[in-house]
C-alpha positions in Angstrom: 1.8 13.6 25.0 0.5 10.2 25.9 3.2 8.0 27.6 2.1 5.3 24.7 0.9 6.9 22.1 -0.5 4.8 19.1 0.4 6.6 15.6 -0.6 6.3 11.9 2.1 6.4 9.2 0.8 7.1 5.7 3.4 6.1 2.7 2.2 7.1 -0.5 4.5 6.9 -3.4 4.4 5.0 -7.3 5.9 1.6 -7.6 10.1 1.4 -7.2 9.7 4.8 -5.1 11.1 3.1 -1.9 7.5 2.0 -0.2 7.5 -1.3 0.8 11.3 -1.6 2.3 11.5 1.9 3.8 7.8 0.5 5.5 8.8 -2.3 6.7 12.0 -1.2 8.0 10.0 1.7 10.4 7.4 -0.9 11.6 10.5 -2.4 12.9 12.0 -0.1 13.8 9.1 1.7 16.0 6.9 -2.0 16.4 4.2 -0.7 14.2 2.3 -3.5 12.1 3.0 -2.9 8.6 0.4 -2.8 5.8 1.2 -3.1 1.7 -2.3 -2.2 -0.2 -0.7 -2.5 -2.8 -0.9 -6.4 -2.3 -4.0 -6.0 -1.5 -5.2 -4.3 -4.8 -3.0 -7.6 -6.1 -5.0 -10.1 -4.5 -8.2 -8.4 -5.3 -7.0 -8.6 -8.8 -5.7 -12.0 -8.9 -9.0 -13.2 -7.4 -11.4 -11.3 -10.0 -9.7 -13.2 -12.5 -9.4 -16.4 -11.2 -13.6 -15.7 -11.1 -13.5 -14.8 -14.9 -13.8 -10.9 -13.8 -13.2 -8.3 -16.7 -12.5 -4.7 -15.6 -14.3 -3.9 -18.6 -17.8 -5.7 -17.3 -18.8 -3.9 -14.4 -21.4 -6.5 -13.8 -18.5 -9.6 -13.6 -16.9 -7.1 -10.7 -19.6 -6.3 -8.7 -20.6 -9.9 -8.9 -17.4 -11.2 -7.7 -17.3 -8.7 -5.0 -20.3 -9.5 -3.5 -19.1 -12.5 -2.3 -15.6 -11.8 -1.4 -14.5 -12.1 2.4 -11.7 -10.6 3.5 -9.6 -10.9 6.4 -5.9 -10.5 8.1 -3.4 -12.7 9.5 -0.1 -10.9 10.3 3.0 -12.8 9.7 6.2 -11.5 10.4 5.1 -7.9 11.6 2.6 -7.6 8.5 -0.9 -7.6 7.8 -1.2 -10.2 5.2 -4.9 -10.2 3.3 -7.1 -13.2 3.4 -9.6 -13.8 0.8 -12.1 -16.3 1.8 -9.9 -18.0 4.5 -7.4 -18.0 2.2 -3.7 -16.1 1.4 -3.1 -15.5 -1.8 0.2 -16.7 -3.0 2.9 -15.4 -5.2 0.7 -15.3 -8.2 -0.2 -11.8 -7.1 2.9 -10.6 -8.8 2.3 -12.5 -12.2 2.8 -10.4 -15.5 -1.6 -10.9 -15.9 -2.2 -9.5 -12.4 0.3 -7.0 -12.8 -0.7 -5.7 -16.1 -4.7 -6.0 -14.4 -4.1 -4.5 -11.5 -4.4 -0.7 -12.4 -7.5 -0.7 -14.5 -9.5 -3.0 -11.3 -7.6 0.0 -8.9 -9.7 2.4 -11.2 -13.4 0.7 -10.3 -14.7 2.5 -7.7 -16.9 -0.4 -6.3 -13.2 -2.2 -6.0 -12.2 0.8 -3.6 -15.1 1.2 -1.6 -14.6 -2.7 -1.1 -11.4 -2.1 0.1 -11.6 0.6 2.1 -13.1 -0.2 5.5 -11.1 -3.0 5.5 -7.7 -1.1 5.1 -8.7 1.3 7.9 -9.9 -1.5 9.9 -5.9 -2.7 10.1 -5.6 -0.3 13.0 -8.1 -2.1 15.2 -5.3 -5.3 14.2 -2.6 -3.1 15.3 -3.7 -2.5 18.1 -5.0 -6.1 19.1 -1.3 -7.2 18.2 0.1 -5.3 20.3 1.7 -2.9 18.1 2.7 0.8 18.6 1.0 1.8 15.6 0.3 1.5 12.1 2.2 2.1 9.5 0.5 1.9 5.8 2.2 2.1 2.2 -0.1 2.5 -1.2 -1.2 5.1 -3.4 -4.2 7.4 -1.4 -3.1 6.1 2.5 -2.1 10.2 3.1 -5.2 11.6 0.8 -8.0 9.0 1.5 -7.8 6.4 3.5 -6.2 8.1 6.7 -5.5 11.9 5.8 -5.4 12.4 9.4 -2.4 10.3 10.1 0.4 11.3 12.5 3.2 11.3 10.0 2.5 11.2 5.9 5.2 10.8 3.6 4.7 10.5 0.0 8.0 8.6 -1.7 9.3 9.6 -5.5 11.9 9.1 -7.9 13.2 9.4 -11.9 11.2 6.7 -13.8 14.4 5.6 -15.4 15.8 4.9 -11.9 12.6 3.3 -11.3 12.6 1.2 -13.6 16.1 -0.2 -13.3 15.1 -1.4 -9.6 12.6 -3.4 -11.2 14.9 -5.2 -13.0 17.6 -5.8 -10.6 14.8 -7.5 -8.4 14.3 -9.7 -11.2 10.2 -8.5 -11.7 8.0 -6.5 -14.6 6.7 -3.9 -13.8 5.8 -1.1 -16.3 5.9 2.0 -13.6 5.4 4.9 -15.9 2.1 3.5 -17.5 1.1 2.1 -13.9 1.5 5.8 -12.7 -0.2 7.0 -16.1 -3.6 5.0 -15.1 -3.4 5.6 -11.5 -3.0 9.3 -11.8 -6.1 9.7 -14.5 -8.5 7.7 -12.6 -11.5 9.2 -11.7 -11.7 7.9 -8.0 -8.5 8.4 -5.4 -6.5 9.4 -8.0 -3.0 8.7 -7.4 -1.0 12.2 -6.0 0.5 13.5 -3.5 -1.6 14.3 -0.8 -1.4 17.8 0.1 0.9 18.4 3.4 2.5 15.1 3.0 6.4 15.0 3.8 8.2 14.7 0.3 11.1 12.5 -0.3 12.9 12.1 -3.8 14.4 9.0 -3.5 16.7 8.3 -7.1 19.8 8.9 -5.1 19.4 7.5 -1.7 19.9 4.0 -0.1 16.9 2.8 1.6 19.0 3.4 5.1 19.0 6.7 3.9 15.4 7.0 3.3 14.2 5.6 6.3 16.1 7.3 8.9 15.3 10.8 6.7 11.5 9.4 8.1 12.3 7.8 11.3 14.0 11.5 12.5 10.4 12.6 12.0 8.4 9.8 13.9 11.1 9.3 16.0 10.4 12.3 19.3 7.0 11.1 18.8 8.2 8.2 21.5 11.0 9.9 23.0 10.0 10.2 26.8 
């Protein structure tokens, strides 16, 4: 084993499963920069639409595509998206982006757009200084690194889903989010195969992430 070993942790799971705290809390935990695609689907979205984009006109995508640049900045142990110099702000959760963001997800062109740069956060991982990598979303374990160290894939009872949502105060329509992901044609949304499972409707996120970090953990034991 190398005496600093730089790992990939791949967090796969459908919206309320636990992702993006349980995430956060490892790259803390182990230093590893931590990356949410699913803001950066969100920003994506937010942008085709600000350029009058339909997910319906292929033509309006790939047009706005074309001249989209993308870059990071990490803040606060993340890698935030830039689009065009610039970060998007909180209307990446609206109820338009949000009810949007699936059916851009589906586009293929929209994924291939996206995916260089997601596996290029590791080369900003490592320039930060970080242990690692560890990367939340919805085909990190079955596409964009199926090779990582440690892949978890994150569930739990729609109903329980659902009521998180709410408690944070955000809309968010899980089960038909899950419904589109799942069916589309390109990266569909699964488990990938392997992939540590982890039903989450009746545990704390302290619970959840130590459940992970027990696995990652000998990983940097000396």
């Amino acid at each position: 084993m190398s005496a600093n070993p730089f790992i990939i942790v791949a967090i796969d799971g459908g919206a309320a499963s636990g992702k993006s705290t349980t995430s956060r809390i490892l790259g803390e935990r182990f230093s590893l920069l931590h990356s949410d695609t699913g803001s950066y689907y969100r920003a994506v979205t937010a942008e085709m639409l600000h350029r009058g984009a339909s997910p319906d006109d292929i033509g309006s995508v790939k047009a706005a595509l074309a001249d989209l640049r993308l870059g990071t900045r990490i803040e606060g142990g993340s890698a935030e998206i830039e689009i065009s110099g610039r970060r998007p702000g909180d209307e990446i959760r609206s109820r338009e982006v949000n009810d949007a963001v699936s059916h851009f997800a589906a586009i293929p062109e929209v994924r291939e757009s996206l995916l260089g740069y997601q596996r290029g956060q590791t080369a900003a991982a490592r320039k930060g200084g970080f242990r690692g990598l560890v990367m939340e979303g919805r085909d990190i374990g079955s596409v964009i690194f199926p090779d990582a160290d440690f892949r978890f894939f994150l569930h739990a009872e729609s109903a329980e889903r659902e009521r998180r949502r709410e408690k944070e105060g955000r809309v968010d329509r899980v089960t038909e989010r899950d419904r589109i992901d799942s069916s589309r044609k390109t990266a569909p949304f699964s488990r990938p195969a392997g992939a540590i499972s982890i039903d989450t409707t009746l545990l704390t996120i302290a619970e959840v992430a130590d459940r992970m970090a027990a696995f990652i953990a000998p990983k940097f034991a000396p």
